[in-house]
C-alpha positions in Angstrom: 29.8 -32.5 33.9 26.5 -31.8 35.9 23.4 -30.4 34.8 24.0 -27.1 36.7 28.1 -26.7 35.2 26.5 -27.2 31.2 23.8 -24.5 32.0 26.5 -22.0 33.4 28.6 -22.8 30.1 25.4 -22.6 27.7 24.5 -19.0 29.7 28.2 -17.9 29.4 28.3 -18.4 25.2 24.3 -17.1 25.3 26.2 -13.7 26.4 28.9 -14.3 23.8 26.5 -13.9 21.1 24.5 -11.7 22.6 27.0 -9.1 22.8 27.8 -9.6 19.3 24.3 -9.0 18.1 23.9 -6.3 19.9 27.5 -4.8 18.9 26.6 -4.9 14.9 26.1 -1.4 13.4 22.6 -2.2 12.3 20.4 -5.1 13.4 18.3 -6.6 10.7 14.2 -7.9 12.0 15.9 -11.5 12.1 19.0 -10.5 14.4 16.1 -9.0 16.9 14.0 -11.9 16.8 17.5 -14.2 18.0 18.4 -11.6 20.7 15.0 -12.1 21.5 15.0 -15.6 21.5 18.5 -15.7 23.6 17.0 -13.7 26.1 14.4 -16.0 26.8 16.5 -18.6 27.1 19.2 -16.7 29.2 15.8 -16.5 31.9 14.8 -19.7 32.3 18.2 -21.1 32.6 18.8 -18.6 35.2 15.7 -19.9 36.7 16.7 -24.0 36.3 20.4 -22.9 38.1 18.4 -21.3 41.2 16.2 -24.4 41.1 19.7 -27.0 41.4 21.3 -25.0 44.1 18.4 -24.8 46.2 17.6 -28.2 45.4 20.8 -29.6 46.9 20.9 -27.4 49.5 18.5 -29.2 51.0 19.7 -32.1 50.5 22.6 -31.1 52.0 21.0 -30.2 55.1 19.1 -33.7 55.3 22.0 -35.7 55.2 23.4 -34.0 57.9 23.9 -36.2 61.0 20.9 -35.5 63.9 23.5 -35.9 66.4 26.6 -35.4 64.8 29.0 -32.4 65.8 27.6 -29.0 64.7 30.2 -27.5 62.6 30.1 -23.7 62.8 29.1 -21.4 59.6 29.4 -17.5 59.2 25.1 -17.8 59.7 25.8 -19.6 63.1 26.4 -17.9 66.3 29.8 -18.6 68.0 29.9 -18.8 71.6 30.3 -15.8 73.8 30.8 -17.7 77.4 33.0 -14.8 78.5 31.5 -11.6 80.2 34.4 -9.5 79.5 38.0 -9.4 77.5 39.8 -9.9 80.8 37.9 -12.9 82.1 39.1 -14.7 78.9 42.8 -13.6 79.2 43.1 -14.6 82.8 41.6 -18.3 81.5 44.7 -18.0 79.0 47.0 -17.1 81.4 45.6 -20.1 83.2 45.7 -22.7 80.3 49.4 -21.9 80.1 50.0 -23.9 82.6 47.4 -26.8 81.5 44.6 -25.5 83.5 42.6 -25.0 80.4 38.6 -23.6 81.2 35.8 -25.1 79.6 34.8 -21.7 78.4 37.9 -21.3 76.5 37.4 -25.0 74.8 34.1 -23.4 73.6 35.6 -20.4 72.0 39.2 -22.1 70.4 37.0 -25.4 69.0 34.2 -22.8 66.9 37.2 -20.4 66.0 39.4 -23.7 64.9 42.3 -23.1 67.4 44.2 -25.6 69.5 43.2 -25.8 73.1 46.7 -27.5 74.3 49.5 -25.2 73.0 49.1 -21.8 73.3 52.7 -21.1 71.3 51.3 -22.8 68.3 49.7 -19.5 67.3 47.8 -18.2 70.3 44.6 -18.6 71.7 41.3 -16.8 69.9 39.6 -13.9 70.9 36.0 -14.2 71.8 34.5 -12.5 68.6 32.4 -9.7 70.0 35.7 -8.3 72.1 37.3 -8.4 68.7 34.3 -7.3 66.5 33.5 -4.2 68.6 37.0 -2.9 68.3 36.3 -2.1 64.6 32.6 -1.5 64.9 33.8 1.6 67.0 36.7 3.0 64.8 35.0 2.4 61.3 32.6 5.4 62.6 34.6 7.2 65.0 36.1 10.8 63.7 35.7 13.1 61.3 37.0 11.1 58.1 35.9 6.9 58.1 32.0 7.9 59.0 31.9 9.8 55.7 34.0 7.2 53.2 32.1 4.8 50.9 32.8 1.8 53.1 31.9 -1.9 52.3 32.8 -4.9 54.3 34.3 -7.7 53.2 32.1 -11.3 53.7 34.1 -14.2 54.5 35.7 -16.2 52.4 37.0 -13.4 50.3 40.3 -11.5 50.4 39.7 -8.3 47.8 37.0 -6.4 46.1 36.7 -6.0 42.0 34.2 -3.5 40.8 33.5 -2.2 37.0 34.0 2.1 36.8 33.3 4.2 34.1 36.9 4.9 32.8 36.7 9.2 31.8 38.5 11.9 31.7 36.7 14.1 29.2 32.9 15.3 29.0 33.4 17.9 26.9 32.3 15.7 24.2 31.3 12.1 25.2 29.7 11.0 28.8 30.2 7.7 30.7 34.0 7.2 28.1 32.8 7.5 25.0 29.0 7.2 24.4 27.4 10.2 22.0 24.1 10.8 20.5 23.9 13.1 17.6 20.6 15.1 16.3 19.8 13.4 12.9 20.1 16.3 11.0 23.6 17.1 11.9 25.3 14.1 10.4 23.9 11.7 7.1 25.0 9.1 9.5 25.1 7.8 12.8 28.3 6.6 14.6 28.0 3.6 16.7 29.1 4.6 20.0 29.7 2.6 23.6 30.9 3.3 27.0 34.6 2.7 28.8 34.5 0.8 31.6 37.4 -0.5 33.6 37.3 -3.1 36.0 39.4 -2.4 39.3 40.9 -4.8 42.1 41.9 -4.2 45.6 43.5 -6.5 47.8 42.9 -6.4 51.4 45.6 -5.4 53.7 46.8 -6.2 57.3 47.3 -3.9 59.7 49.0 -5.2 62.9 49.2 -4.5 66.5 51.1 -5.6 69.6 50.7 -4.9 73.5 51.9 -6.1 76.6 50.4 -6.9 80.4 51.8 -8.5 83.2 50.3 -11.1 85.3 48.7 -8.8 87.4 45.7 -8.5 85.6 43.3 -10.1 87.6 43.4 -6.6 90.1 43.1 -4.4 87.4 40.7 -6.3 84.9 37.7 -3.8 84.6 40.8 -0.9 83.9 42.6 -3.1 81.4 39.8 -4.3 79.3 38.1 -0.8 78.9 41.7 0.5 78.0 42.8 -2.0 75.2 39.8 -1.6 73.6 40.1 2.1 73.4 43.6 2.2 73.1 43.1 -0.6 69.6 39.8 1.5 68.6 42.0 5.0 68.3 44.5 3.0 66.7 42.9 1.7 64.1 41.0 4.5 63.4 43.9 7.3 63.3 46.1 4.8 61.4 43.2 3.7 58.9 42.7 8.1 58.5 46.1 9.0 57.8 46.4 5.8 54.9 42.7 7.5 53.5 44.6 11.1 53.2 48.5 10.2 52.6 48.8 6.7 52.0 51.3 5.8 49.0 49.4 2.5 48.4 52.0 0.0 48.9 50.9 -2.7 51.7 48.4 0.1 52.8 45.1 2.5 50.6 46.6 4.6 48.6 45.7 8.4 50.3 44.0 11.0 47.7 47.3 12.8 48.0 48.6 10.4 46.4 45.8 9.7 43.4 46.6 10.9 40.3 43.0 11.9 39.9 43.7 14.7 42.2 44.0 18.5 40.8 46.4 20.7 42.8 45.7 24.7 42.4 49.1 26.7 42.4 49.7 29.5 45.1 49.1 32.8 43.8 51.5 35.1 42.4 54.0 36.8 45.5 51.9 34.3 47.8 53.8 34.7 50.7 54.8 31.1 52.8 52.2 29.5 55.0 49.6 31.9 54.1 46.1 31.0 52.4 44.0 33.5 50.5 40.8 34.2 49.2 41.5 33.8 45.6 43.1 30.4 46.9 39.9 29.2 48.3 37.3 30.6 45.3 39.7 28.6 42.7 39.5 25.5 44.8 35.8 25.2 45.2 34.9 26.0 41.6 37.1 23.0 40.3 36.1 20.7 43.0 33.7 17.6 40.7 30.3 18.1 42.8 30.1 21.1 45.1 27.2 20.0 47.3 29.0 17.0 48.3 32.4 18.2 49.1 33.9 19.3 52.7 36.8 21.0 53.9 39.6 19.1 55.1 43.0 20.9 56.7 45.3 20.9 59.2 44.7 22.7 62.2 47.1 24.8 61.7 45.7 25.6 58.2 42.7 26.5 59.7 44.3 29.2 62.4 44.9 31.0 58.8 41.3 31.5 58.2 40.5 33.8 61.5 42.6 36.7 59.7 41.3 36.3 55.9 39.4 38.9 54.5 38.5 39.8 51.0 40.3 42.6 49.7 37.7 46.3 49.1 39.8 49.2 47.7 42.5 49.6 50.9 41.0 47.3 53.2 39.2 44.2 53.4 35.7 42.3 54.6 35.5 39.0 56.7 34.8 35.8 54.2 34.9 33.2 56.8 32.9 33.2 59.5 33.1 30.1 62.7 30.7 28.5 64.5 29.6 30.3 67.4 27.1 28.2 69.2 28.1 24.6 70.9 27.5 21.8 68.8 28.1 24.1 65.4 30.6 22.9 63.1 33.2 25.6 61.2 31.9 26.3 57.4 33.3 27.9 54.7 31.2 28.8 51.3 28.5 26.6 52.8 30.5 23.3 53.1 31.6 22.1 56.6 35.8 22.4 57.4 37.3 19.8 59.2 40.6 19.5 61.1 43.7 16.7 60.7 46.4 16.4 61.5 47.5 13.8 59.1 47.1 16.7 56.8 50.9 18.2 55.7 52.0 20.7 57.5 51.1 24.6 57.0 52.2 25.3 53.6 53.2 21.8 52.5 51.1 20.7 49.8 48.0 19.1 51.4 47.7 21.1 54.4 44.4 22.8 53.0 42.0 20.3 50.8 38.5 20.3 49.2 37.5 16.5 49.5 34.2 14.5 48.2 34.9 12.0 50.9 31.9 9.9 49.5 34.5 9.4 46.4 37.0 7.3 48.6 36.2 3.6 48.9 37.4 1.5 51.9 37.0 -2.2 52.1 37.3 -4.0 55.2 37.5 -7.6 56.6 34.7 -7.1 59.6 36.2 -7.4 63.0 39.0 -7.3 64.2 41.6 -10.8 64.6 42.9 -10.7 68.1 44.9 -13.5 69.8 46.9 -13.8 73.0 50.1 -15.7 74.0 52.0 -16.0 77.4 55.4 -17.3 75.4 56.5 -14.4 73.4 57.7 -12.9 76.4 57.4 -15.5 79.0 60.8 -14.4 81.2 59.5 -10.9 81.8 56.3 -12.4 82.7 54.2 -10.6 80.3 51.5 -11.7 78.0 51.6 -10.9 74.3 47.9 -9.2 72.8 48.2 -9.5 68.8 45.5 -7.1 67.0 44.9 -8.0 62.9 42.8 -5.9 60.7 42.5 -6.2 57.3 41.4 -3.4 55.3 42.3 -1.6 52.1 41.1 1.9 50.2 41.8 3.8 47.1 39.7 7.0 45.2 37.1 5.7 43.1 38.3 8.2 40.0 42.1 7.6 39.3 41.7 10.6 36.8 40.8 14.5 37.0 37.7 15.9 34.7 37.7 18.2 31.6 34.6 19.4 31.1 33.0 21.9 28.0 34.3 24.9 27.4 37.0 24.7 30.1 41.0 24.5 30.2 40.3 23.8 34.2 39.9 19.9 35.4 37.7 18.8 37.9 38.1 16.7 40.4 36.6 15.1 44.0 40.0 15.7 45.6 41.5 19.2 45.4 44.6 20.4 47.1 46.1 23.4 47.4 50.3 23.5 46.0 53.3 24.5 48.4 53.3 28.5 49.2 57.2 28.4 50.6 
């Protein structure tokens, strides 16, 4: 075992009894003074471990041959000999039939691909034709820009985080921690938060296209189109898993989230239609009211030109649109915005109140896009293969009770089936 392994062993039992000091309903002067003592010693292990890596890191990098091969790493460039996407698919087309560029050497060799048999998997895409397919869906529309997103480094395939596991405040915060004023009870209770530690595997989400050999007189056309055509894609695919997905092989959609709240249709509510008492008891149950925005179905939001709040036998306006270019639709002070990956008028889901901020997305940067002339080589046609991995889920699997309150809060409201 080396030096460095026995320090992480000795720092992982130093927590062990650590935490049971620390969990003991009274700590006597001498139980402080060890804490203390661990503590110290936690530190300047902490310190010797940083000392080790660094320390054969470089020697690492010494022994490194001065004119060896440079082996590419996720802090090296990779080559970019191509201008555009085209360019490299006519080389493909090309190496096909063993005319193989040195620019597409460059790019297969730093993306570990093979050079001489294009059906053995395909040939790479330079990285920055791939990589700017995703760095223009993950903020294009209304929806991904406003997710909590966090990208995946290499050499990873999911994300684990630690949540606060709640569902009542009413008496405890953060699952179970209380404090109590002394004169109130002749003792103390001991008292410690819930947490719950969460995984999410990332998923793939695949695409296929097809062009003849003719690209070489359309090239500038084709490459602007397939990287438009990928980005919408992506980014109406990846928007309809965020709202609806049911979480198998794809994020699971706040539809679907059991930490969701759903307010019933008023009494003799009549099909399709959406009210004012509909929209007060939505906001008021939504978790955190500056954060939230409206999110509905255009069709859903037709609905809002004719509601009016109801004065003896007639009514007022309540909602008021934009009427200046540039302006976005607001209702009660929060933004509205349209999709249709939103149910259909008076399915439940057509009309939401979302904290989108409480949606987490994960995703593997970049998109993994490879060519092939012998998927369909007697039609002539090369095959384009598009891989994204990405995943997503609602941070709070569980609505809110709060003090004095029946009503549950959530980030994710929805409004039930009037049918």
């Amino acid at each position: 075992m080396t030096k460095t392994q026995r320090l992480l062993a000795r720092q992982e039992q130093i927590l062990k009894d650590m935490r049971a000091l620390a969990d003991k309903e009274s700590m006597t002067p001498e139980d402080i003074a060890s804490y203390e003592a661990m503590e110290t010693e936690y530190d300047n292990n902490e310190k010797q471990i940083s000392i080790l890596n660094k320390q054969a890191k470089r020697e690492e990098d010494d022994n490194k041959p001065v004119n060896g091969p440079i082996l590419s790493s996720v802090n090296e460039p990779l080559p970019k000999p191509y201008k555009n996407l085209v360019h490299q698919l006519r080389d493909i087309k090309n190496a096909a039939f063993g005319n193989v560029s040195d620019e597409l050497i460059k790019v297969q060799n730093a993306m570990g691909g093979n050079t001489q048999v294009g059906q053995d998997g395909g040939f790479a895409i330079q990285t920055d034709f791939a990589g700017m397919m995703m760095a223009s869906a993950a903020t294009a529309g209304n929806i991904l820009p406003k997710l909590d997103s966090y990208e995946v480094t290499d050499g990873s395939n999911s994300v684990k985080w630690v949540e606060v596991d709640e569902d009542d405040v009413s008496e405890s915060v953060f699952g179970g921690v209380k404090v109590f004023w002394a004169a109130e009870a002749a003792k103390v209770a001991a008292t410690k938060p819930t947490l719950d530690e969460r995984k999410m595997e990332l998923e793939k989400l695949m695409g296929f296209a097809y062009a003849t050999y003719e690209l070489e007189a359309d090239s500038s056309f084709v490459n602007t189109l397939y990287t438009r055509a990928f980005n919408l894609a992506i980014q109406r695919t990846l928007e309809g898993a965020v709202i609806s997905g049911d979480g198998i092989g794809k994020p699971l959609g706040f539809l679907n989230s059991k930490g969701k709240v759903t307010i019933p249709k008023e009494d003799g509510q009549a099909a399709g239609t959406i009210n004012w008492k509909n929209i007060s008891k939505m906001y008021h149950q939504a978790l955190n009211k500056s954060s939230v925005t409206w999110l509905m179905h255009p069709d859903a939001h037709e609905q809002l030109d004719f509601l009016d709040f109801p004065v003896g036998q007639g009514g007022v306006p309540v909602y008021l649109p934009a009427t200046q270019e540039g302006q976005v639709d607001r209702m009660r002070g929060r933004d509205i915005l349209e999709s249709d990956h939103c149910s259909e008028l008076g399915k439940e889901g057509d009309f939401n109140l979302v904290d989108l901020s409480q949606y987490m997305l994960a995703y593997k940067g970049g998109v993994d896009a490879a060519t092939s002339i012998h998927v369909q080589f007697l039609t002539a046609e090369n095959c384009f293969r598009f891989i994204f991995r990405a995943n997503g889920m609602p941070k709070r699997n569980k609505a809110l009770k709060i003090k004095n309150s029946t009503k549950l809060r959530s980030p994710f409201i929805t409004l039930a089936t009037r049918g």
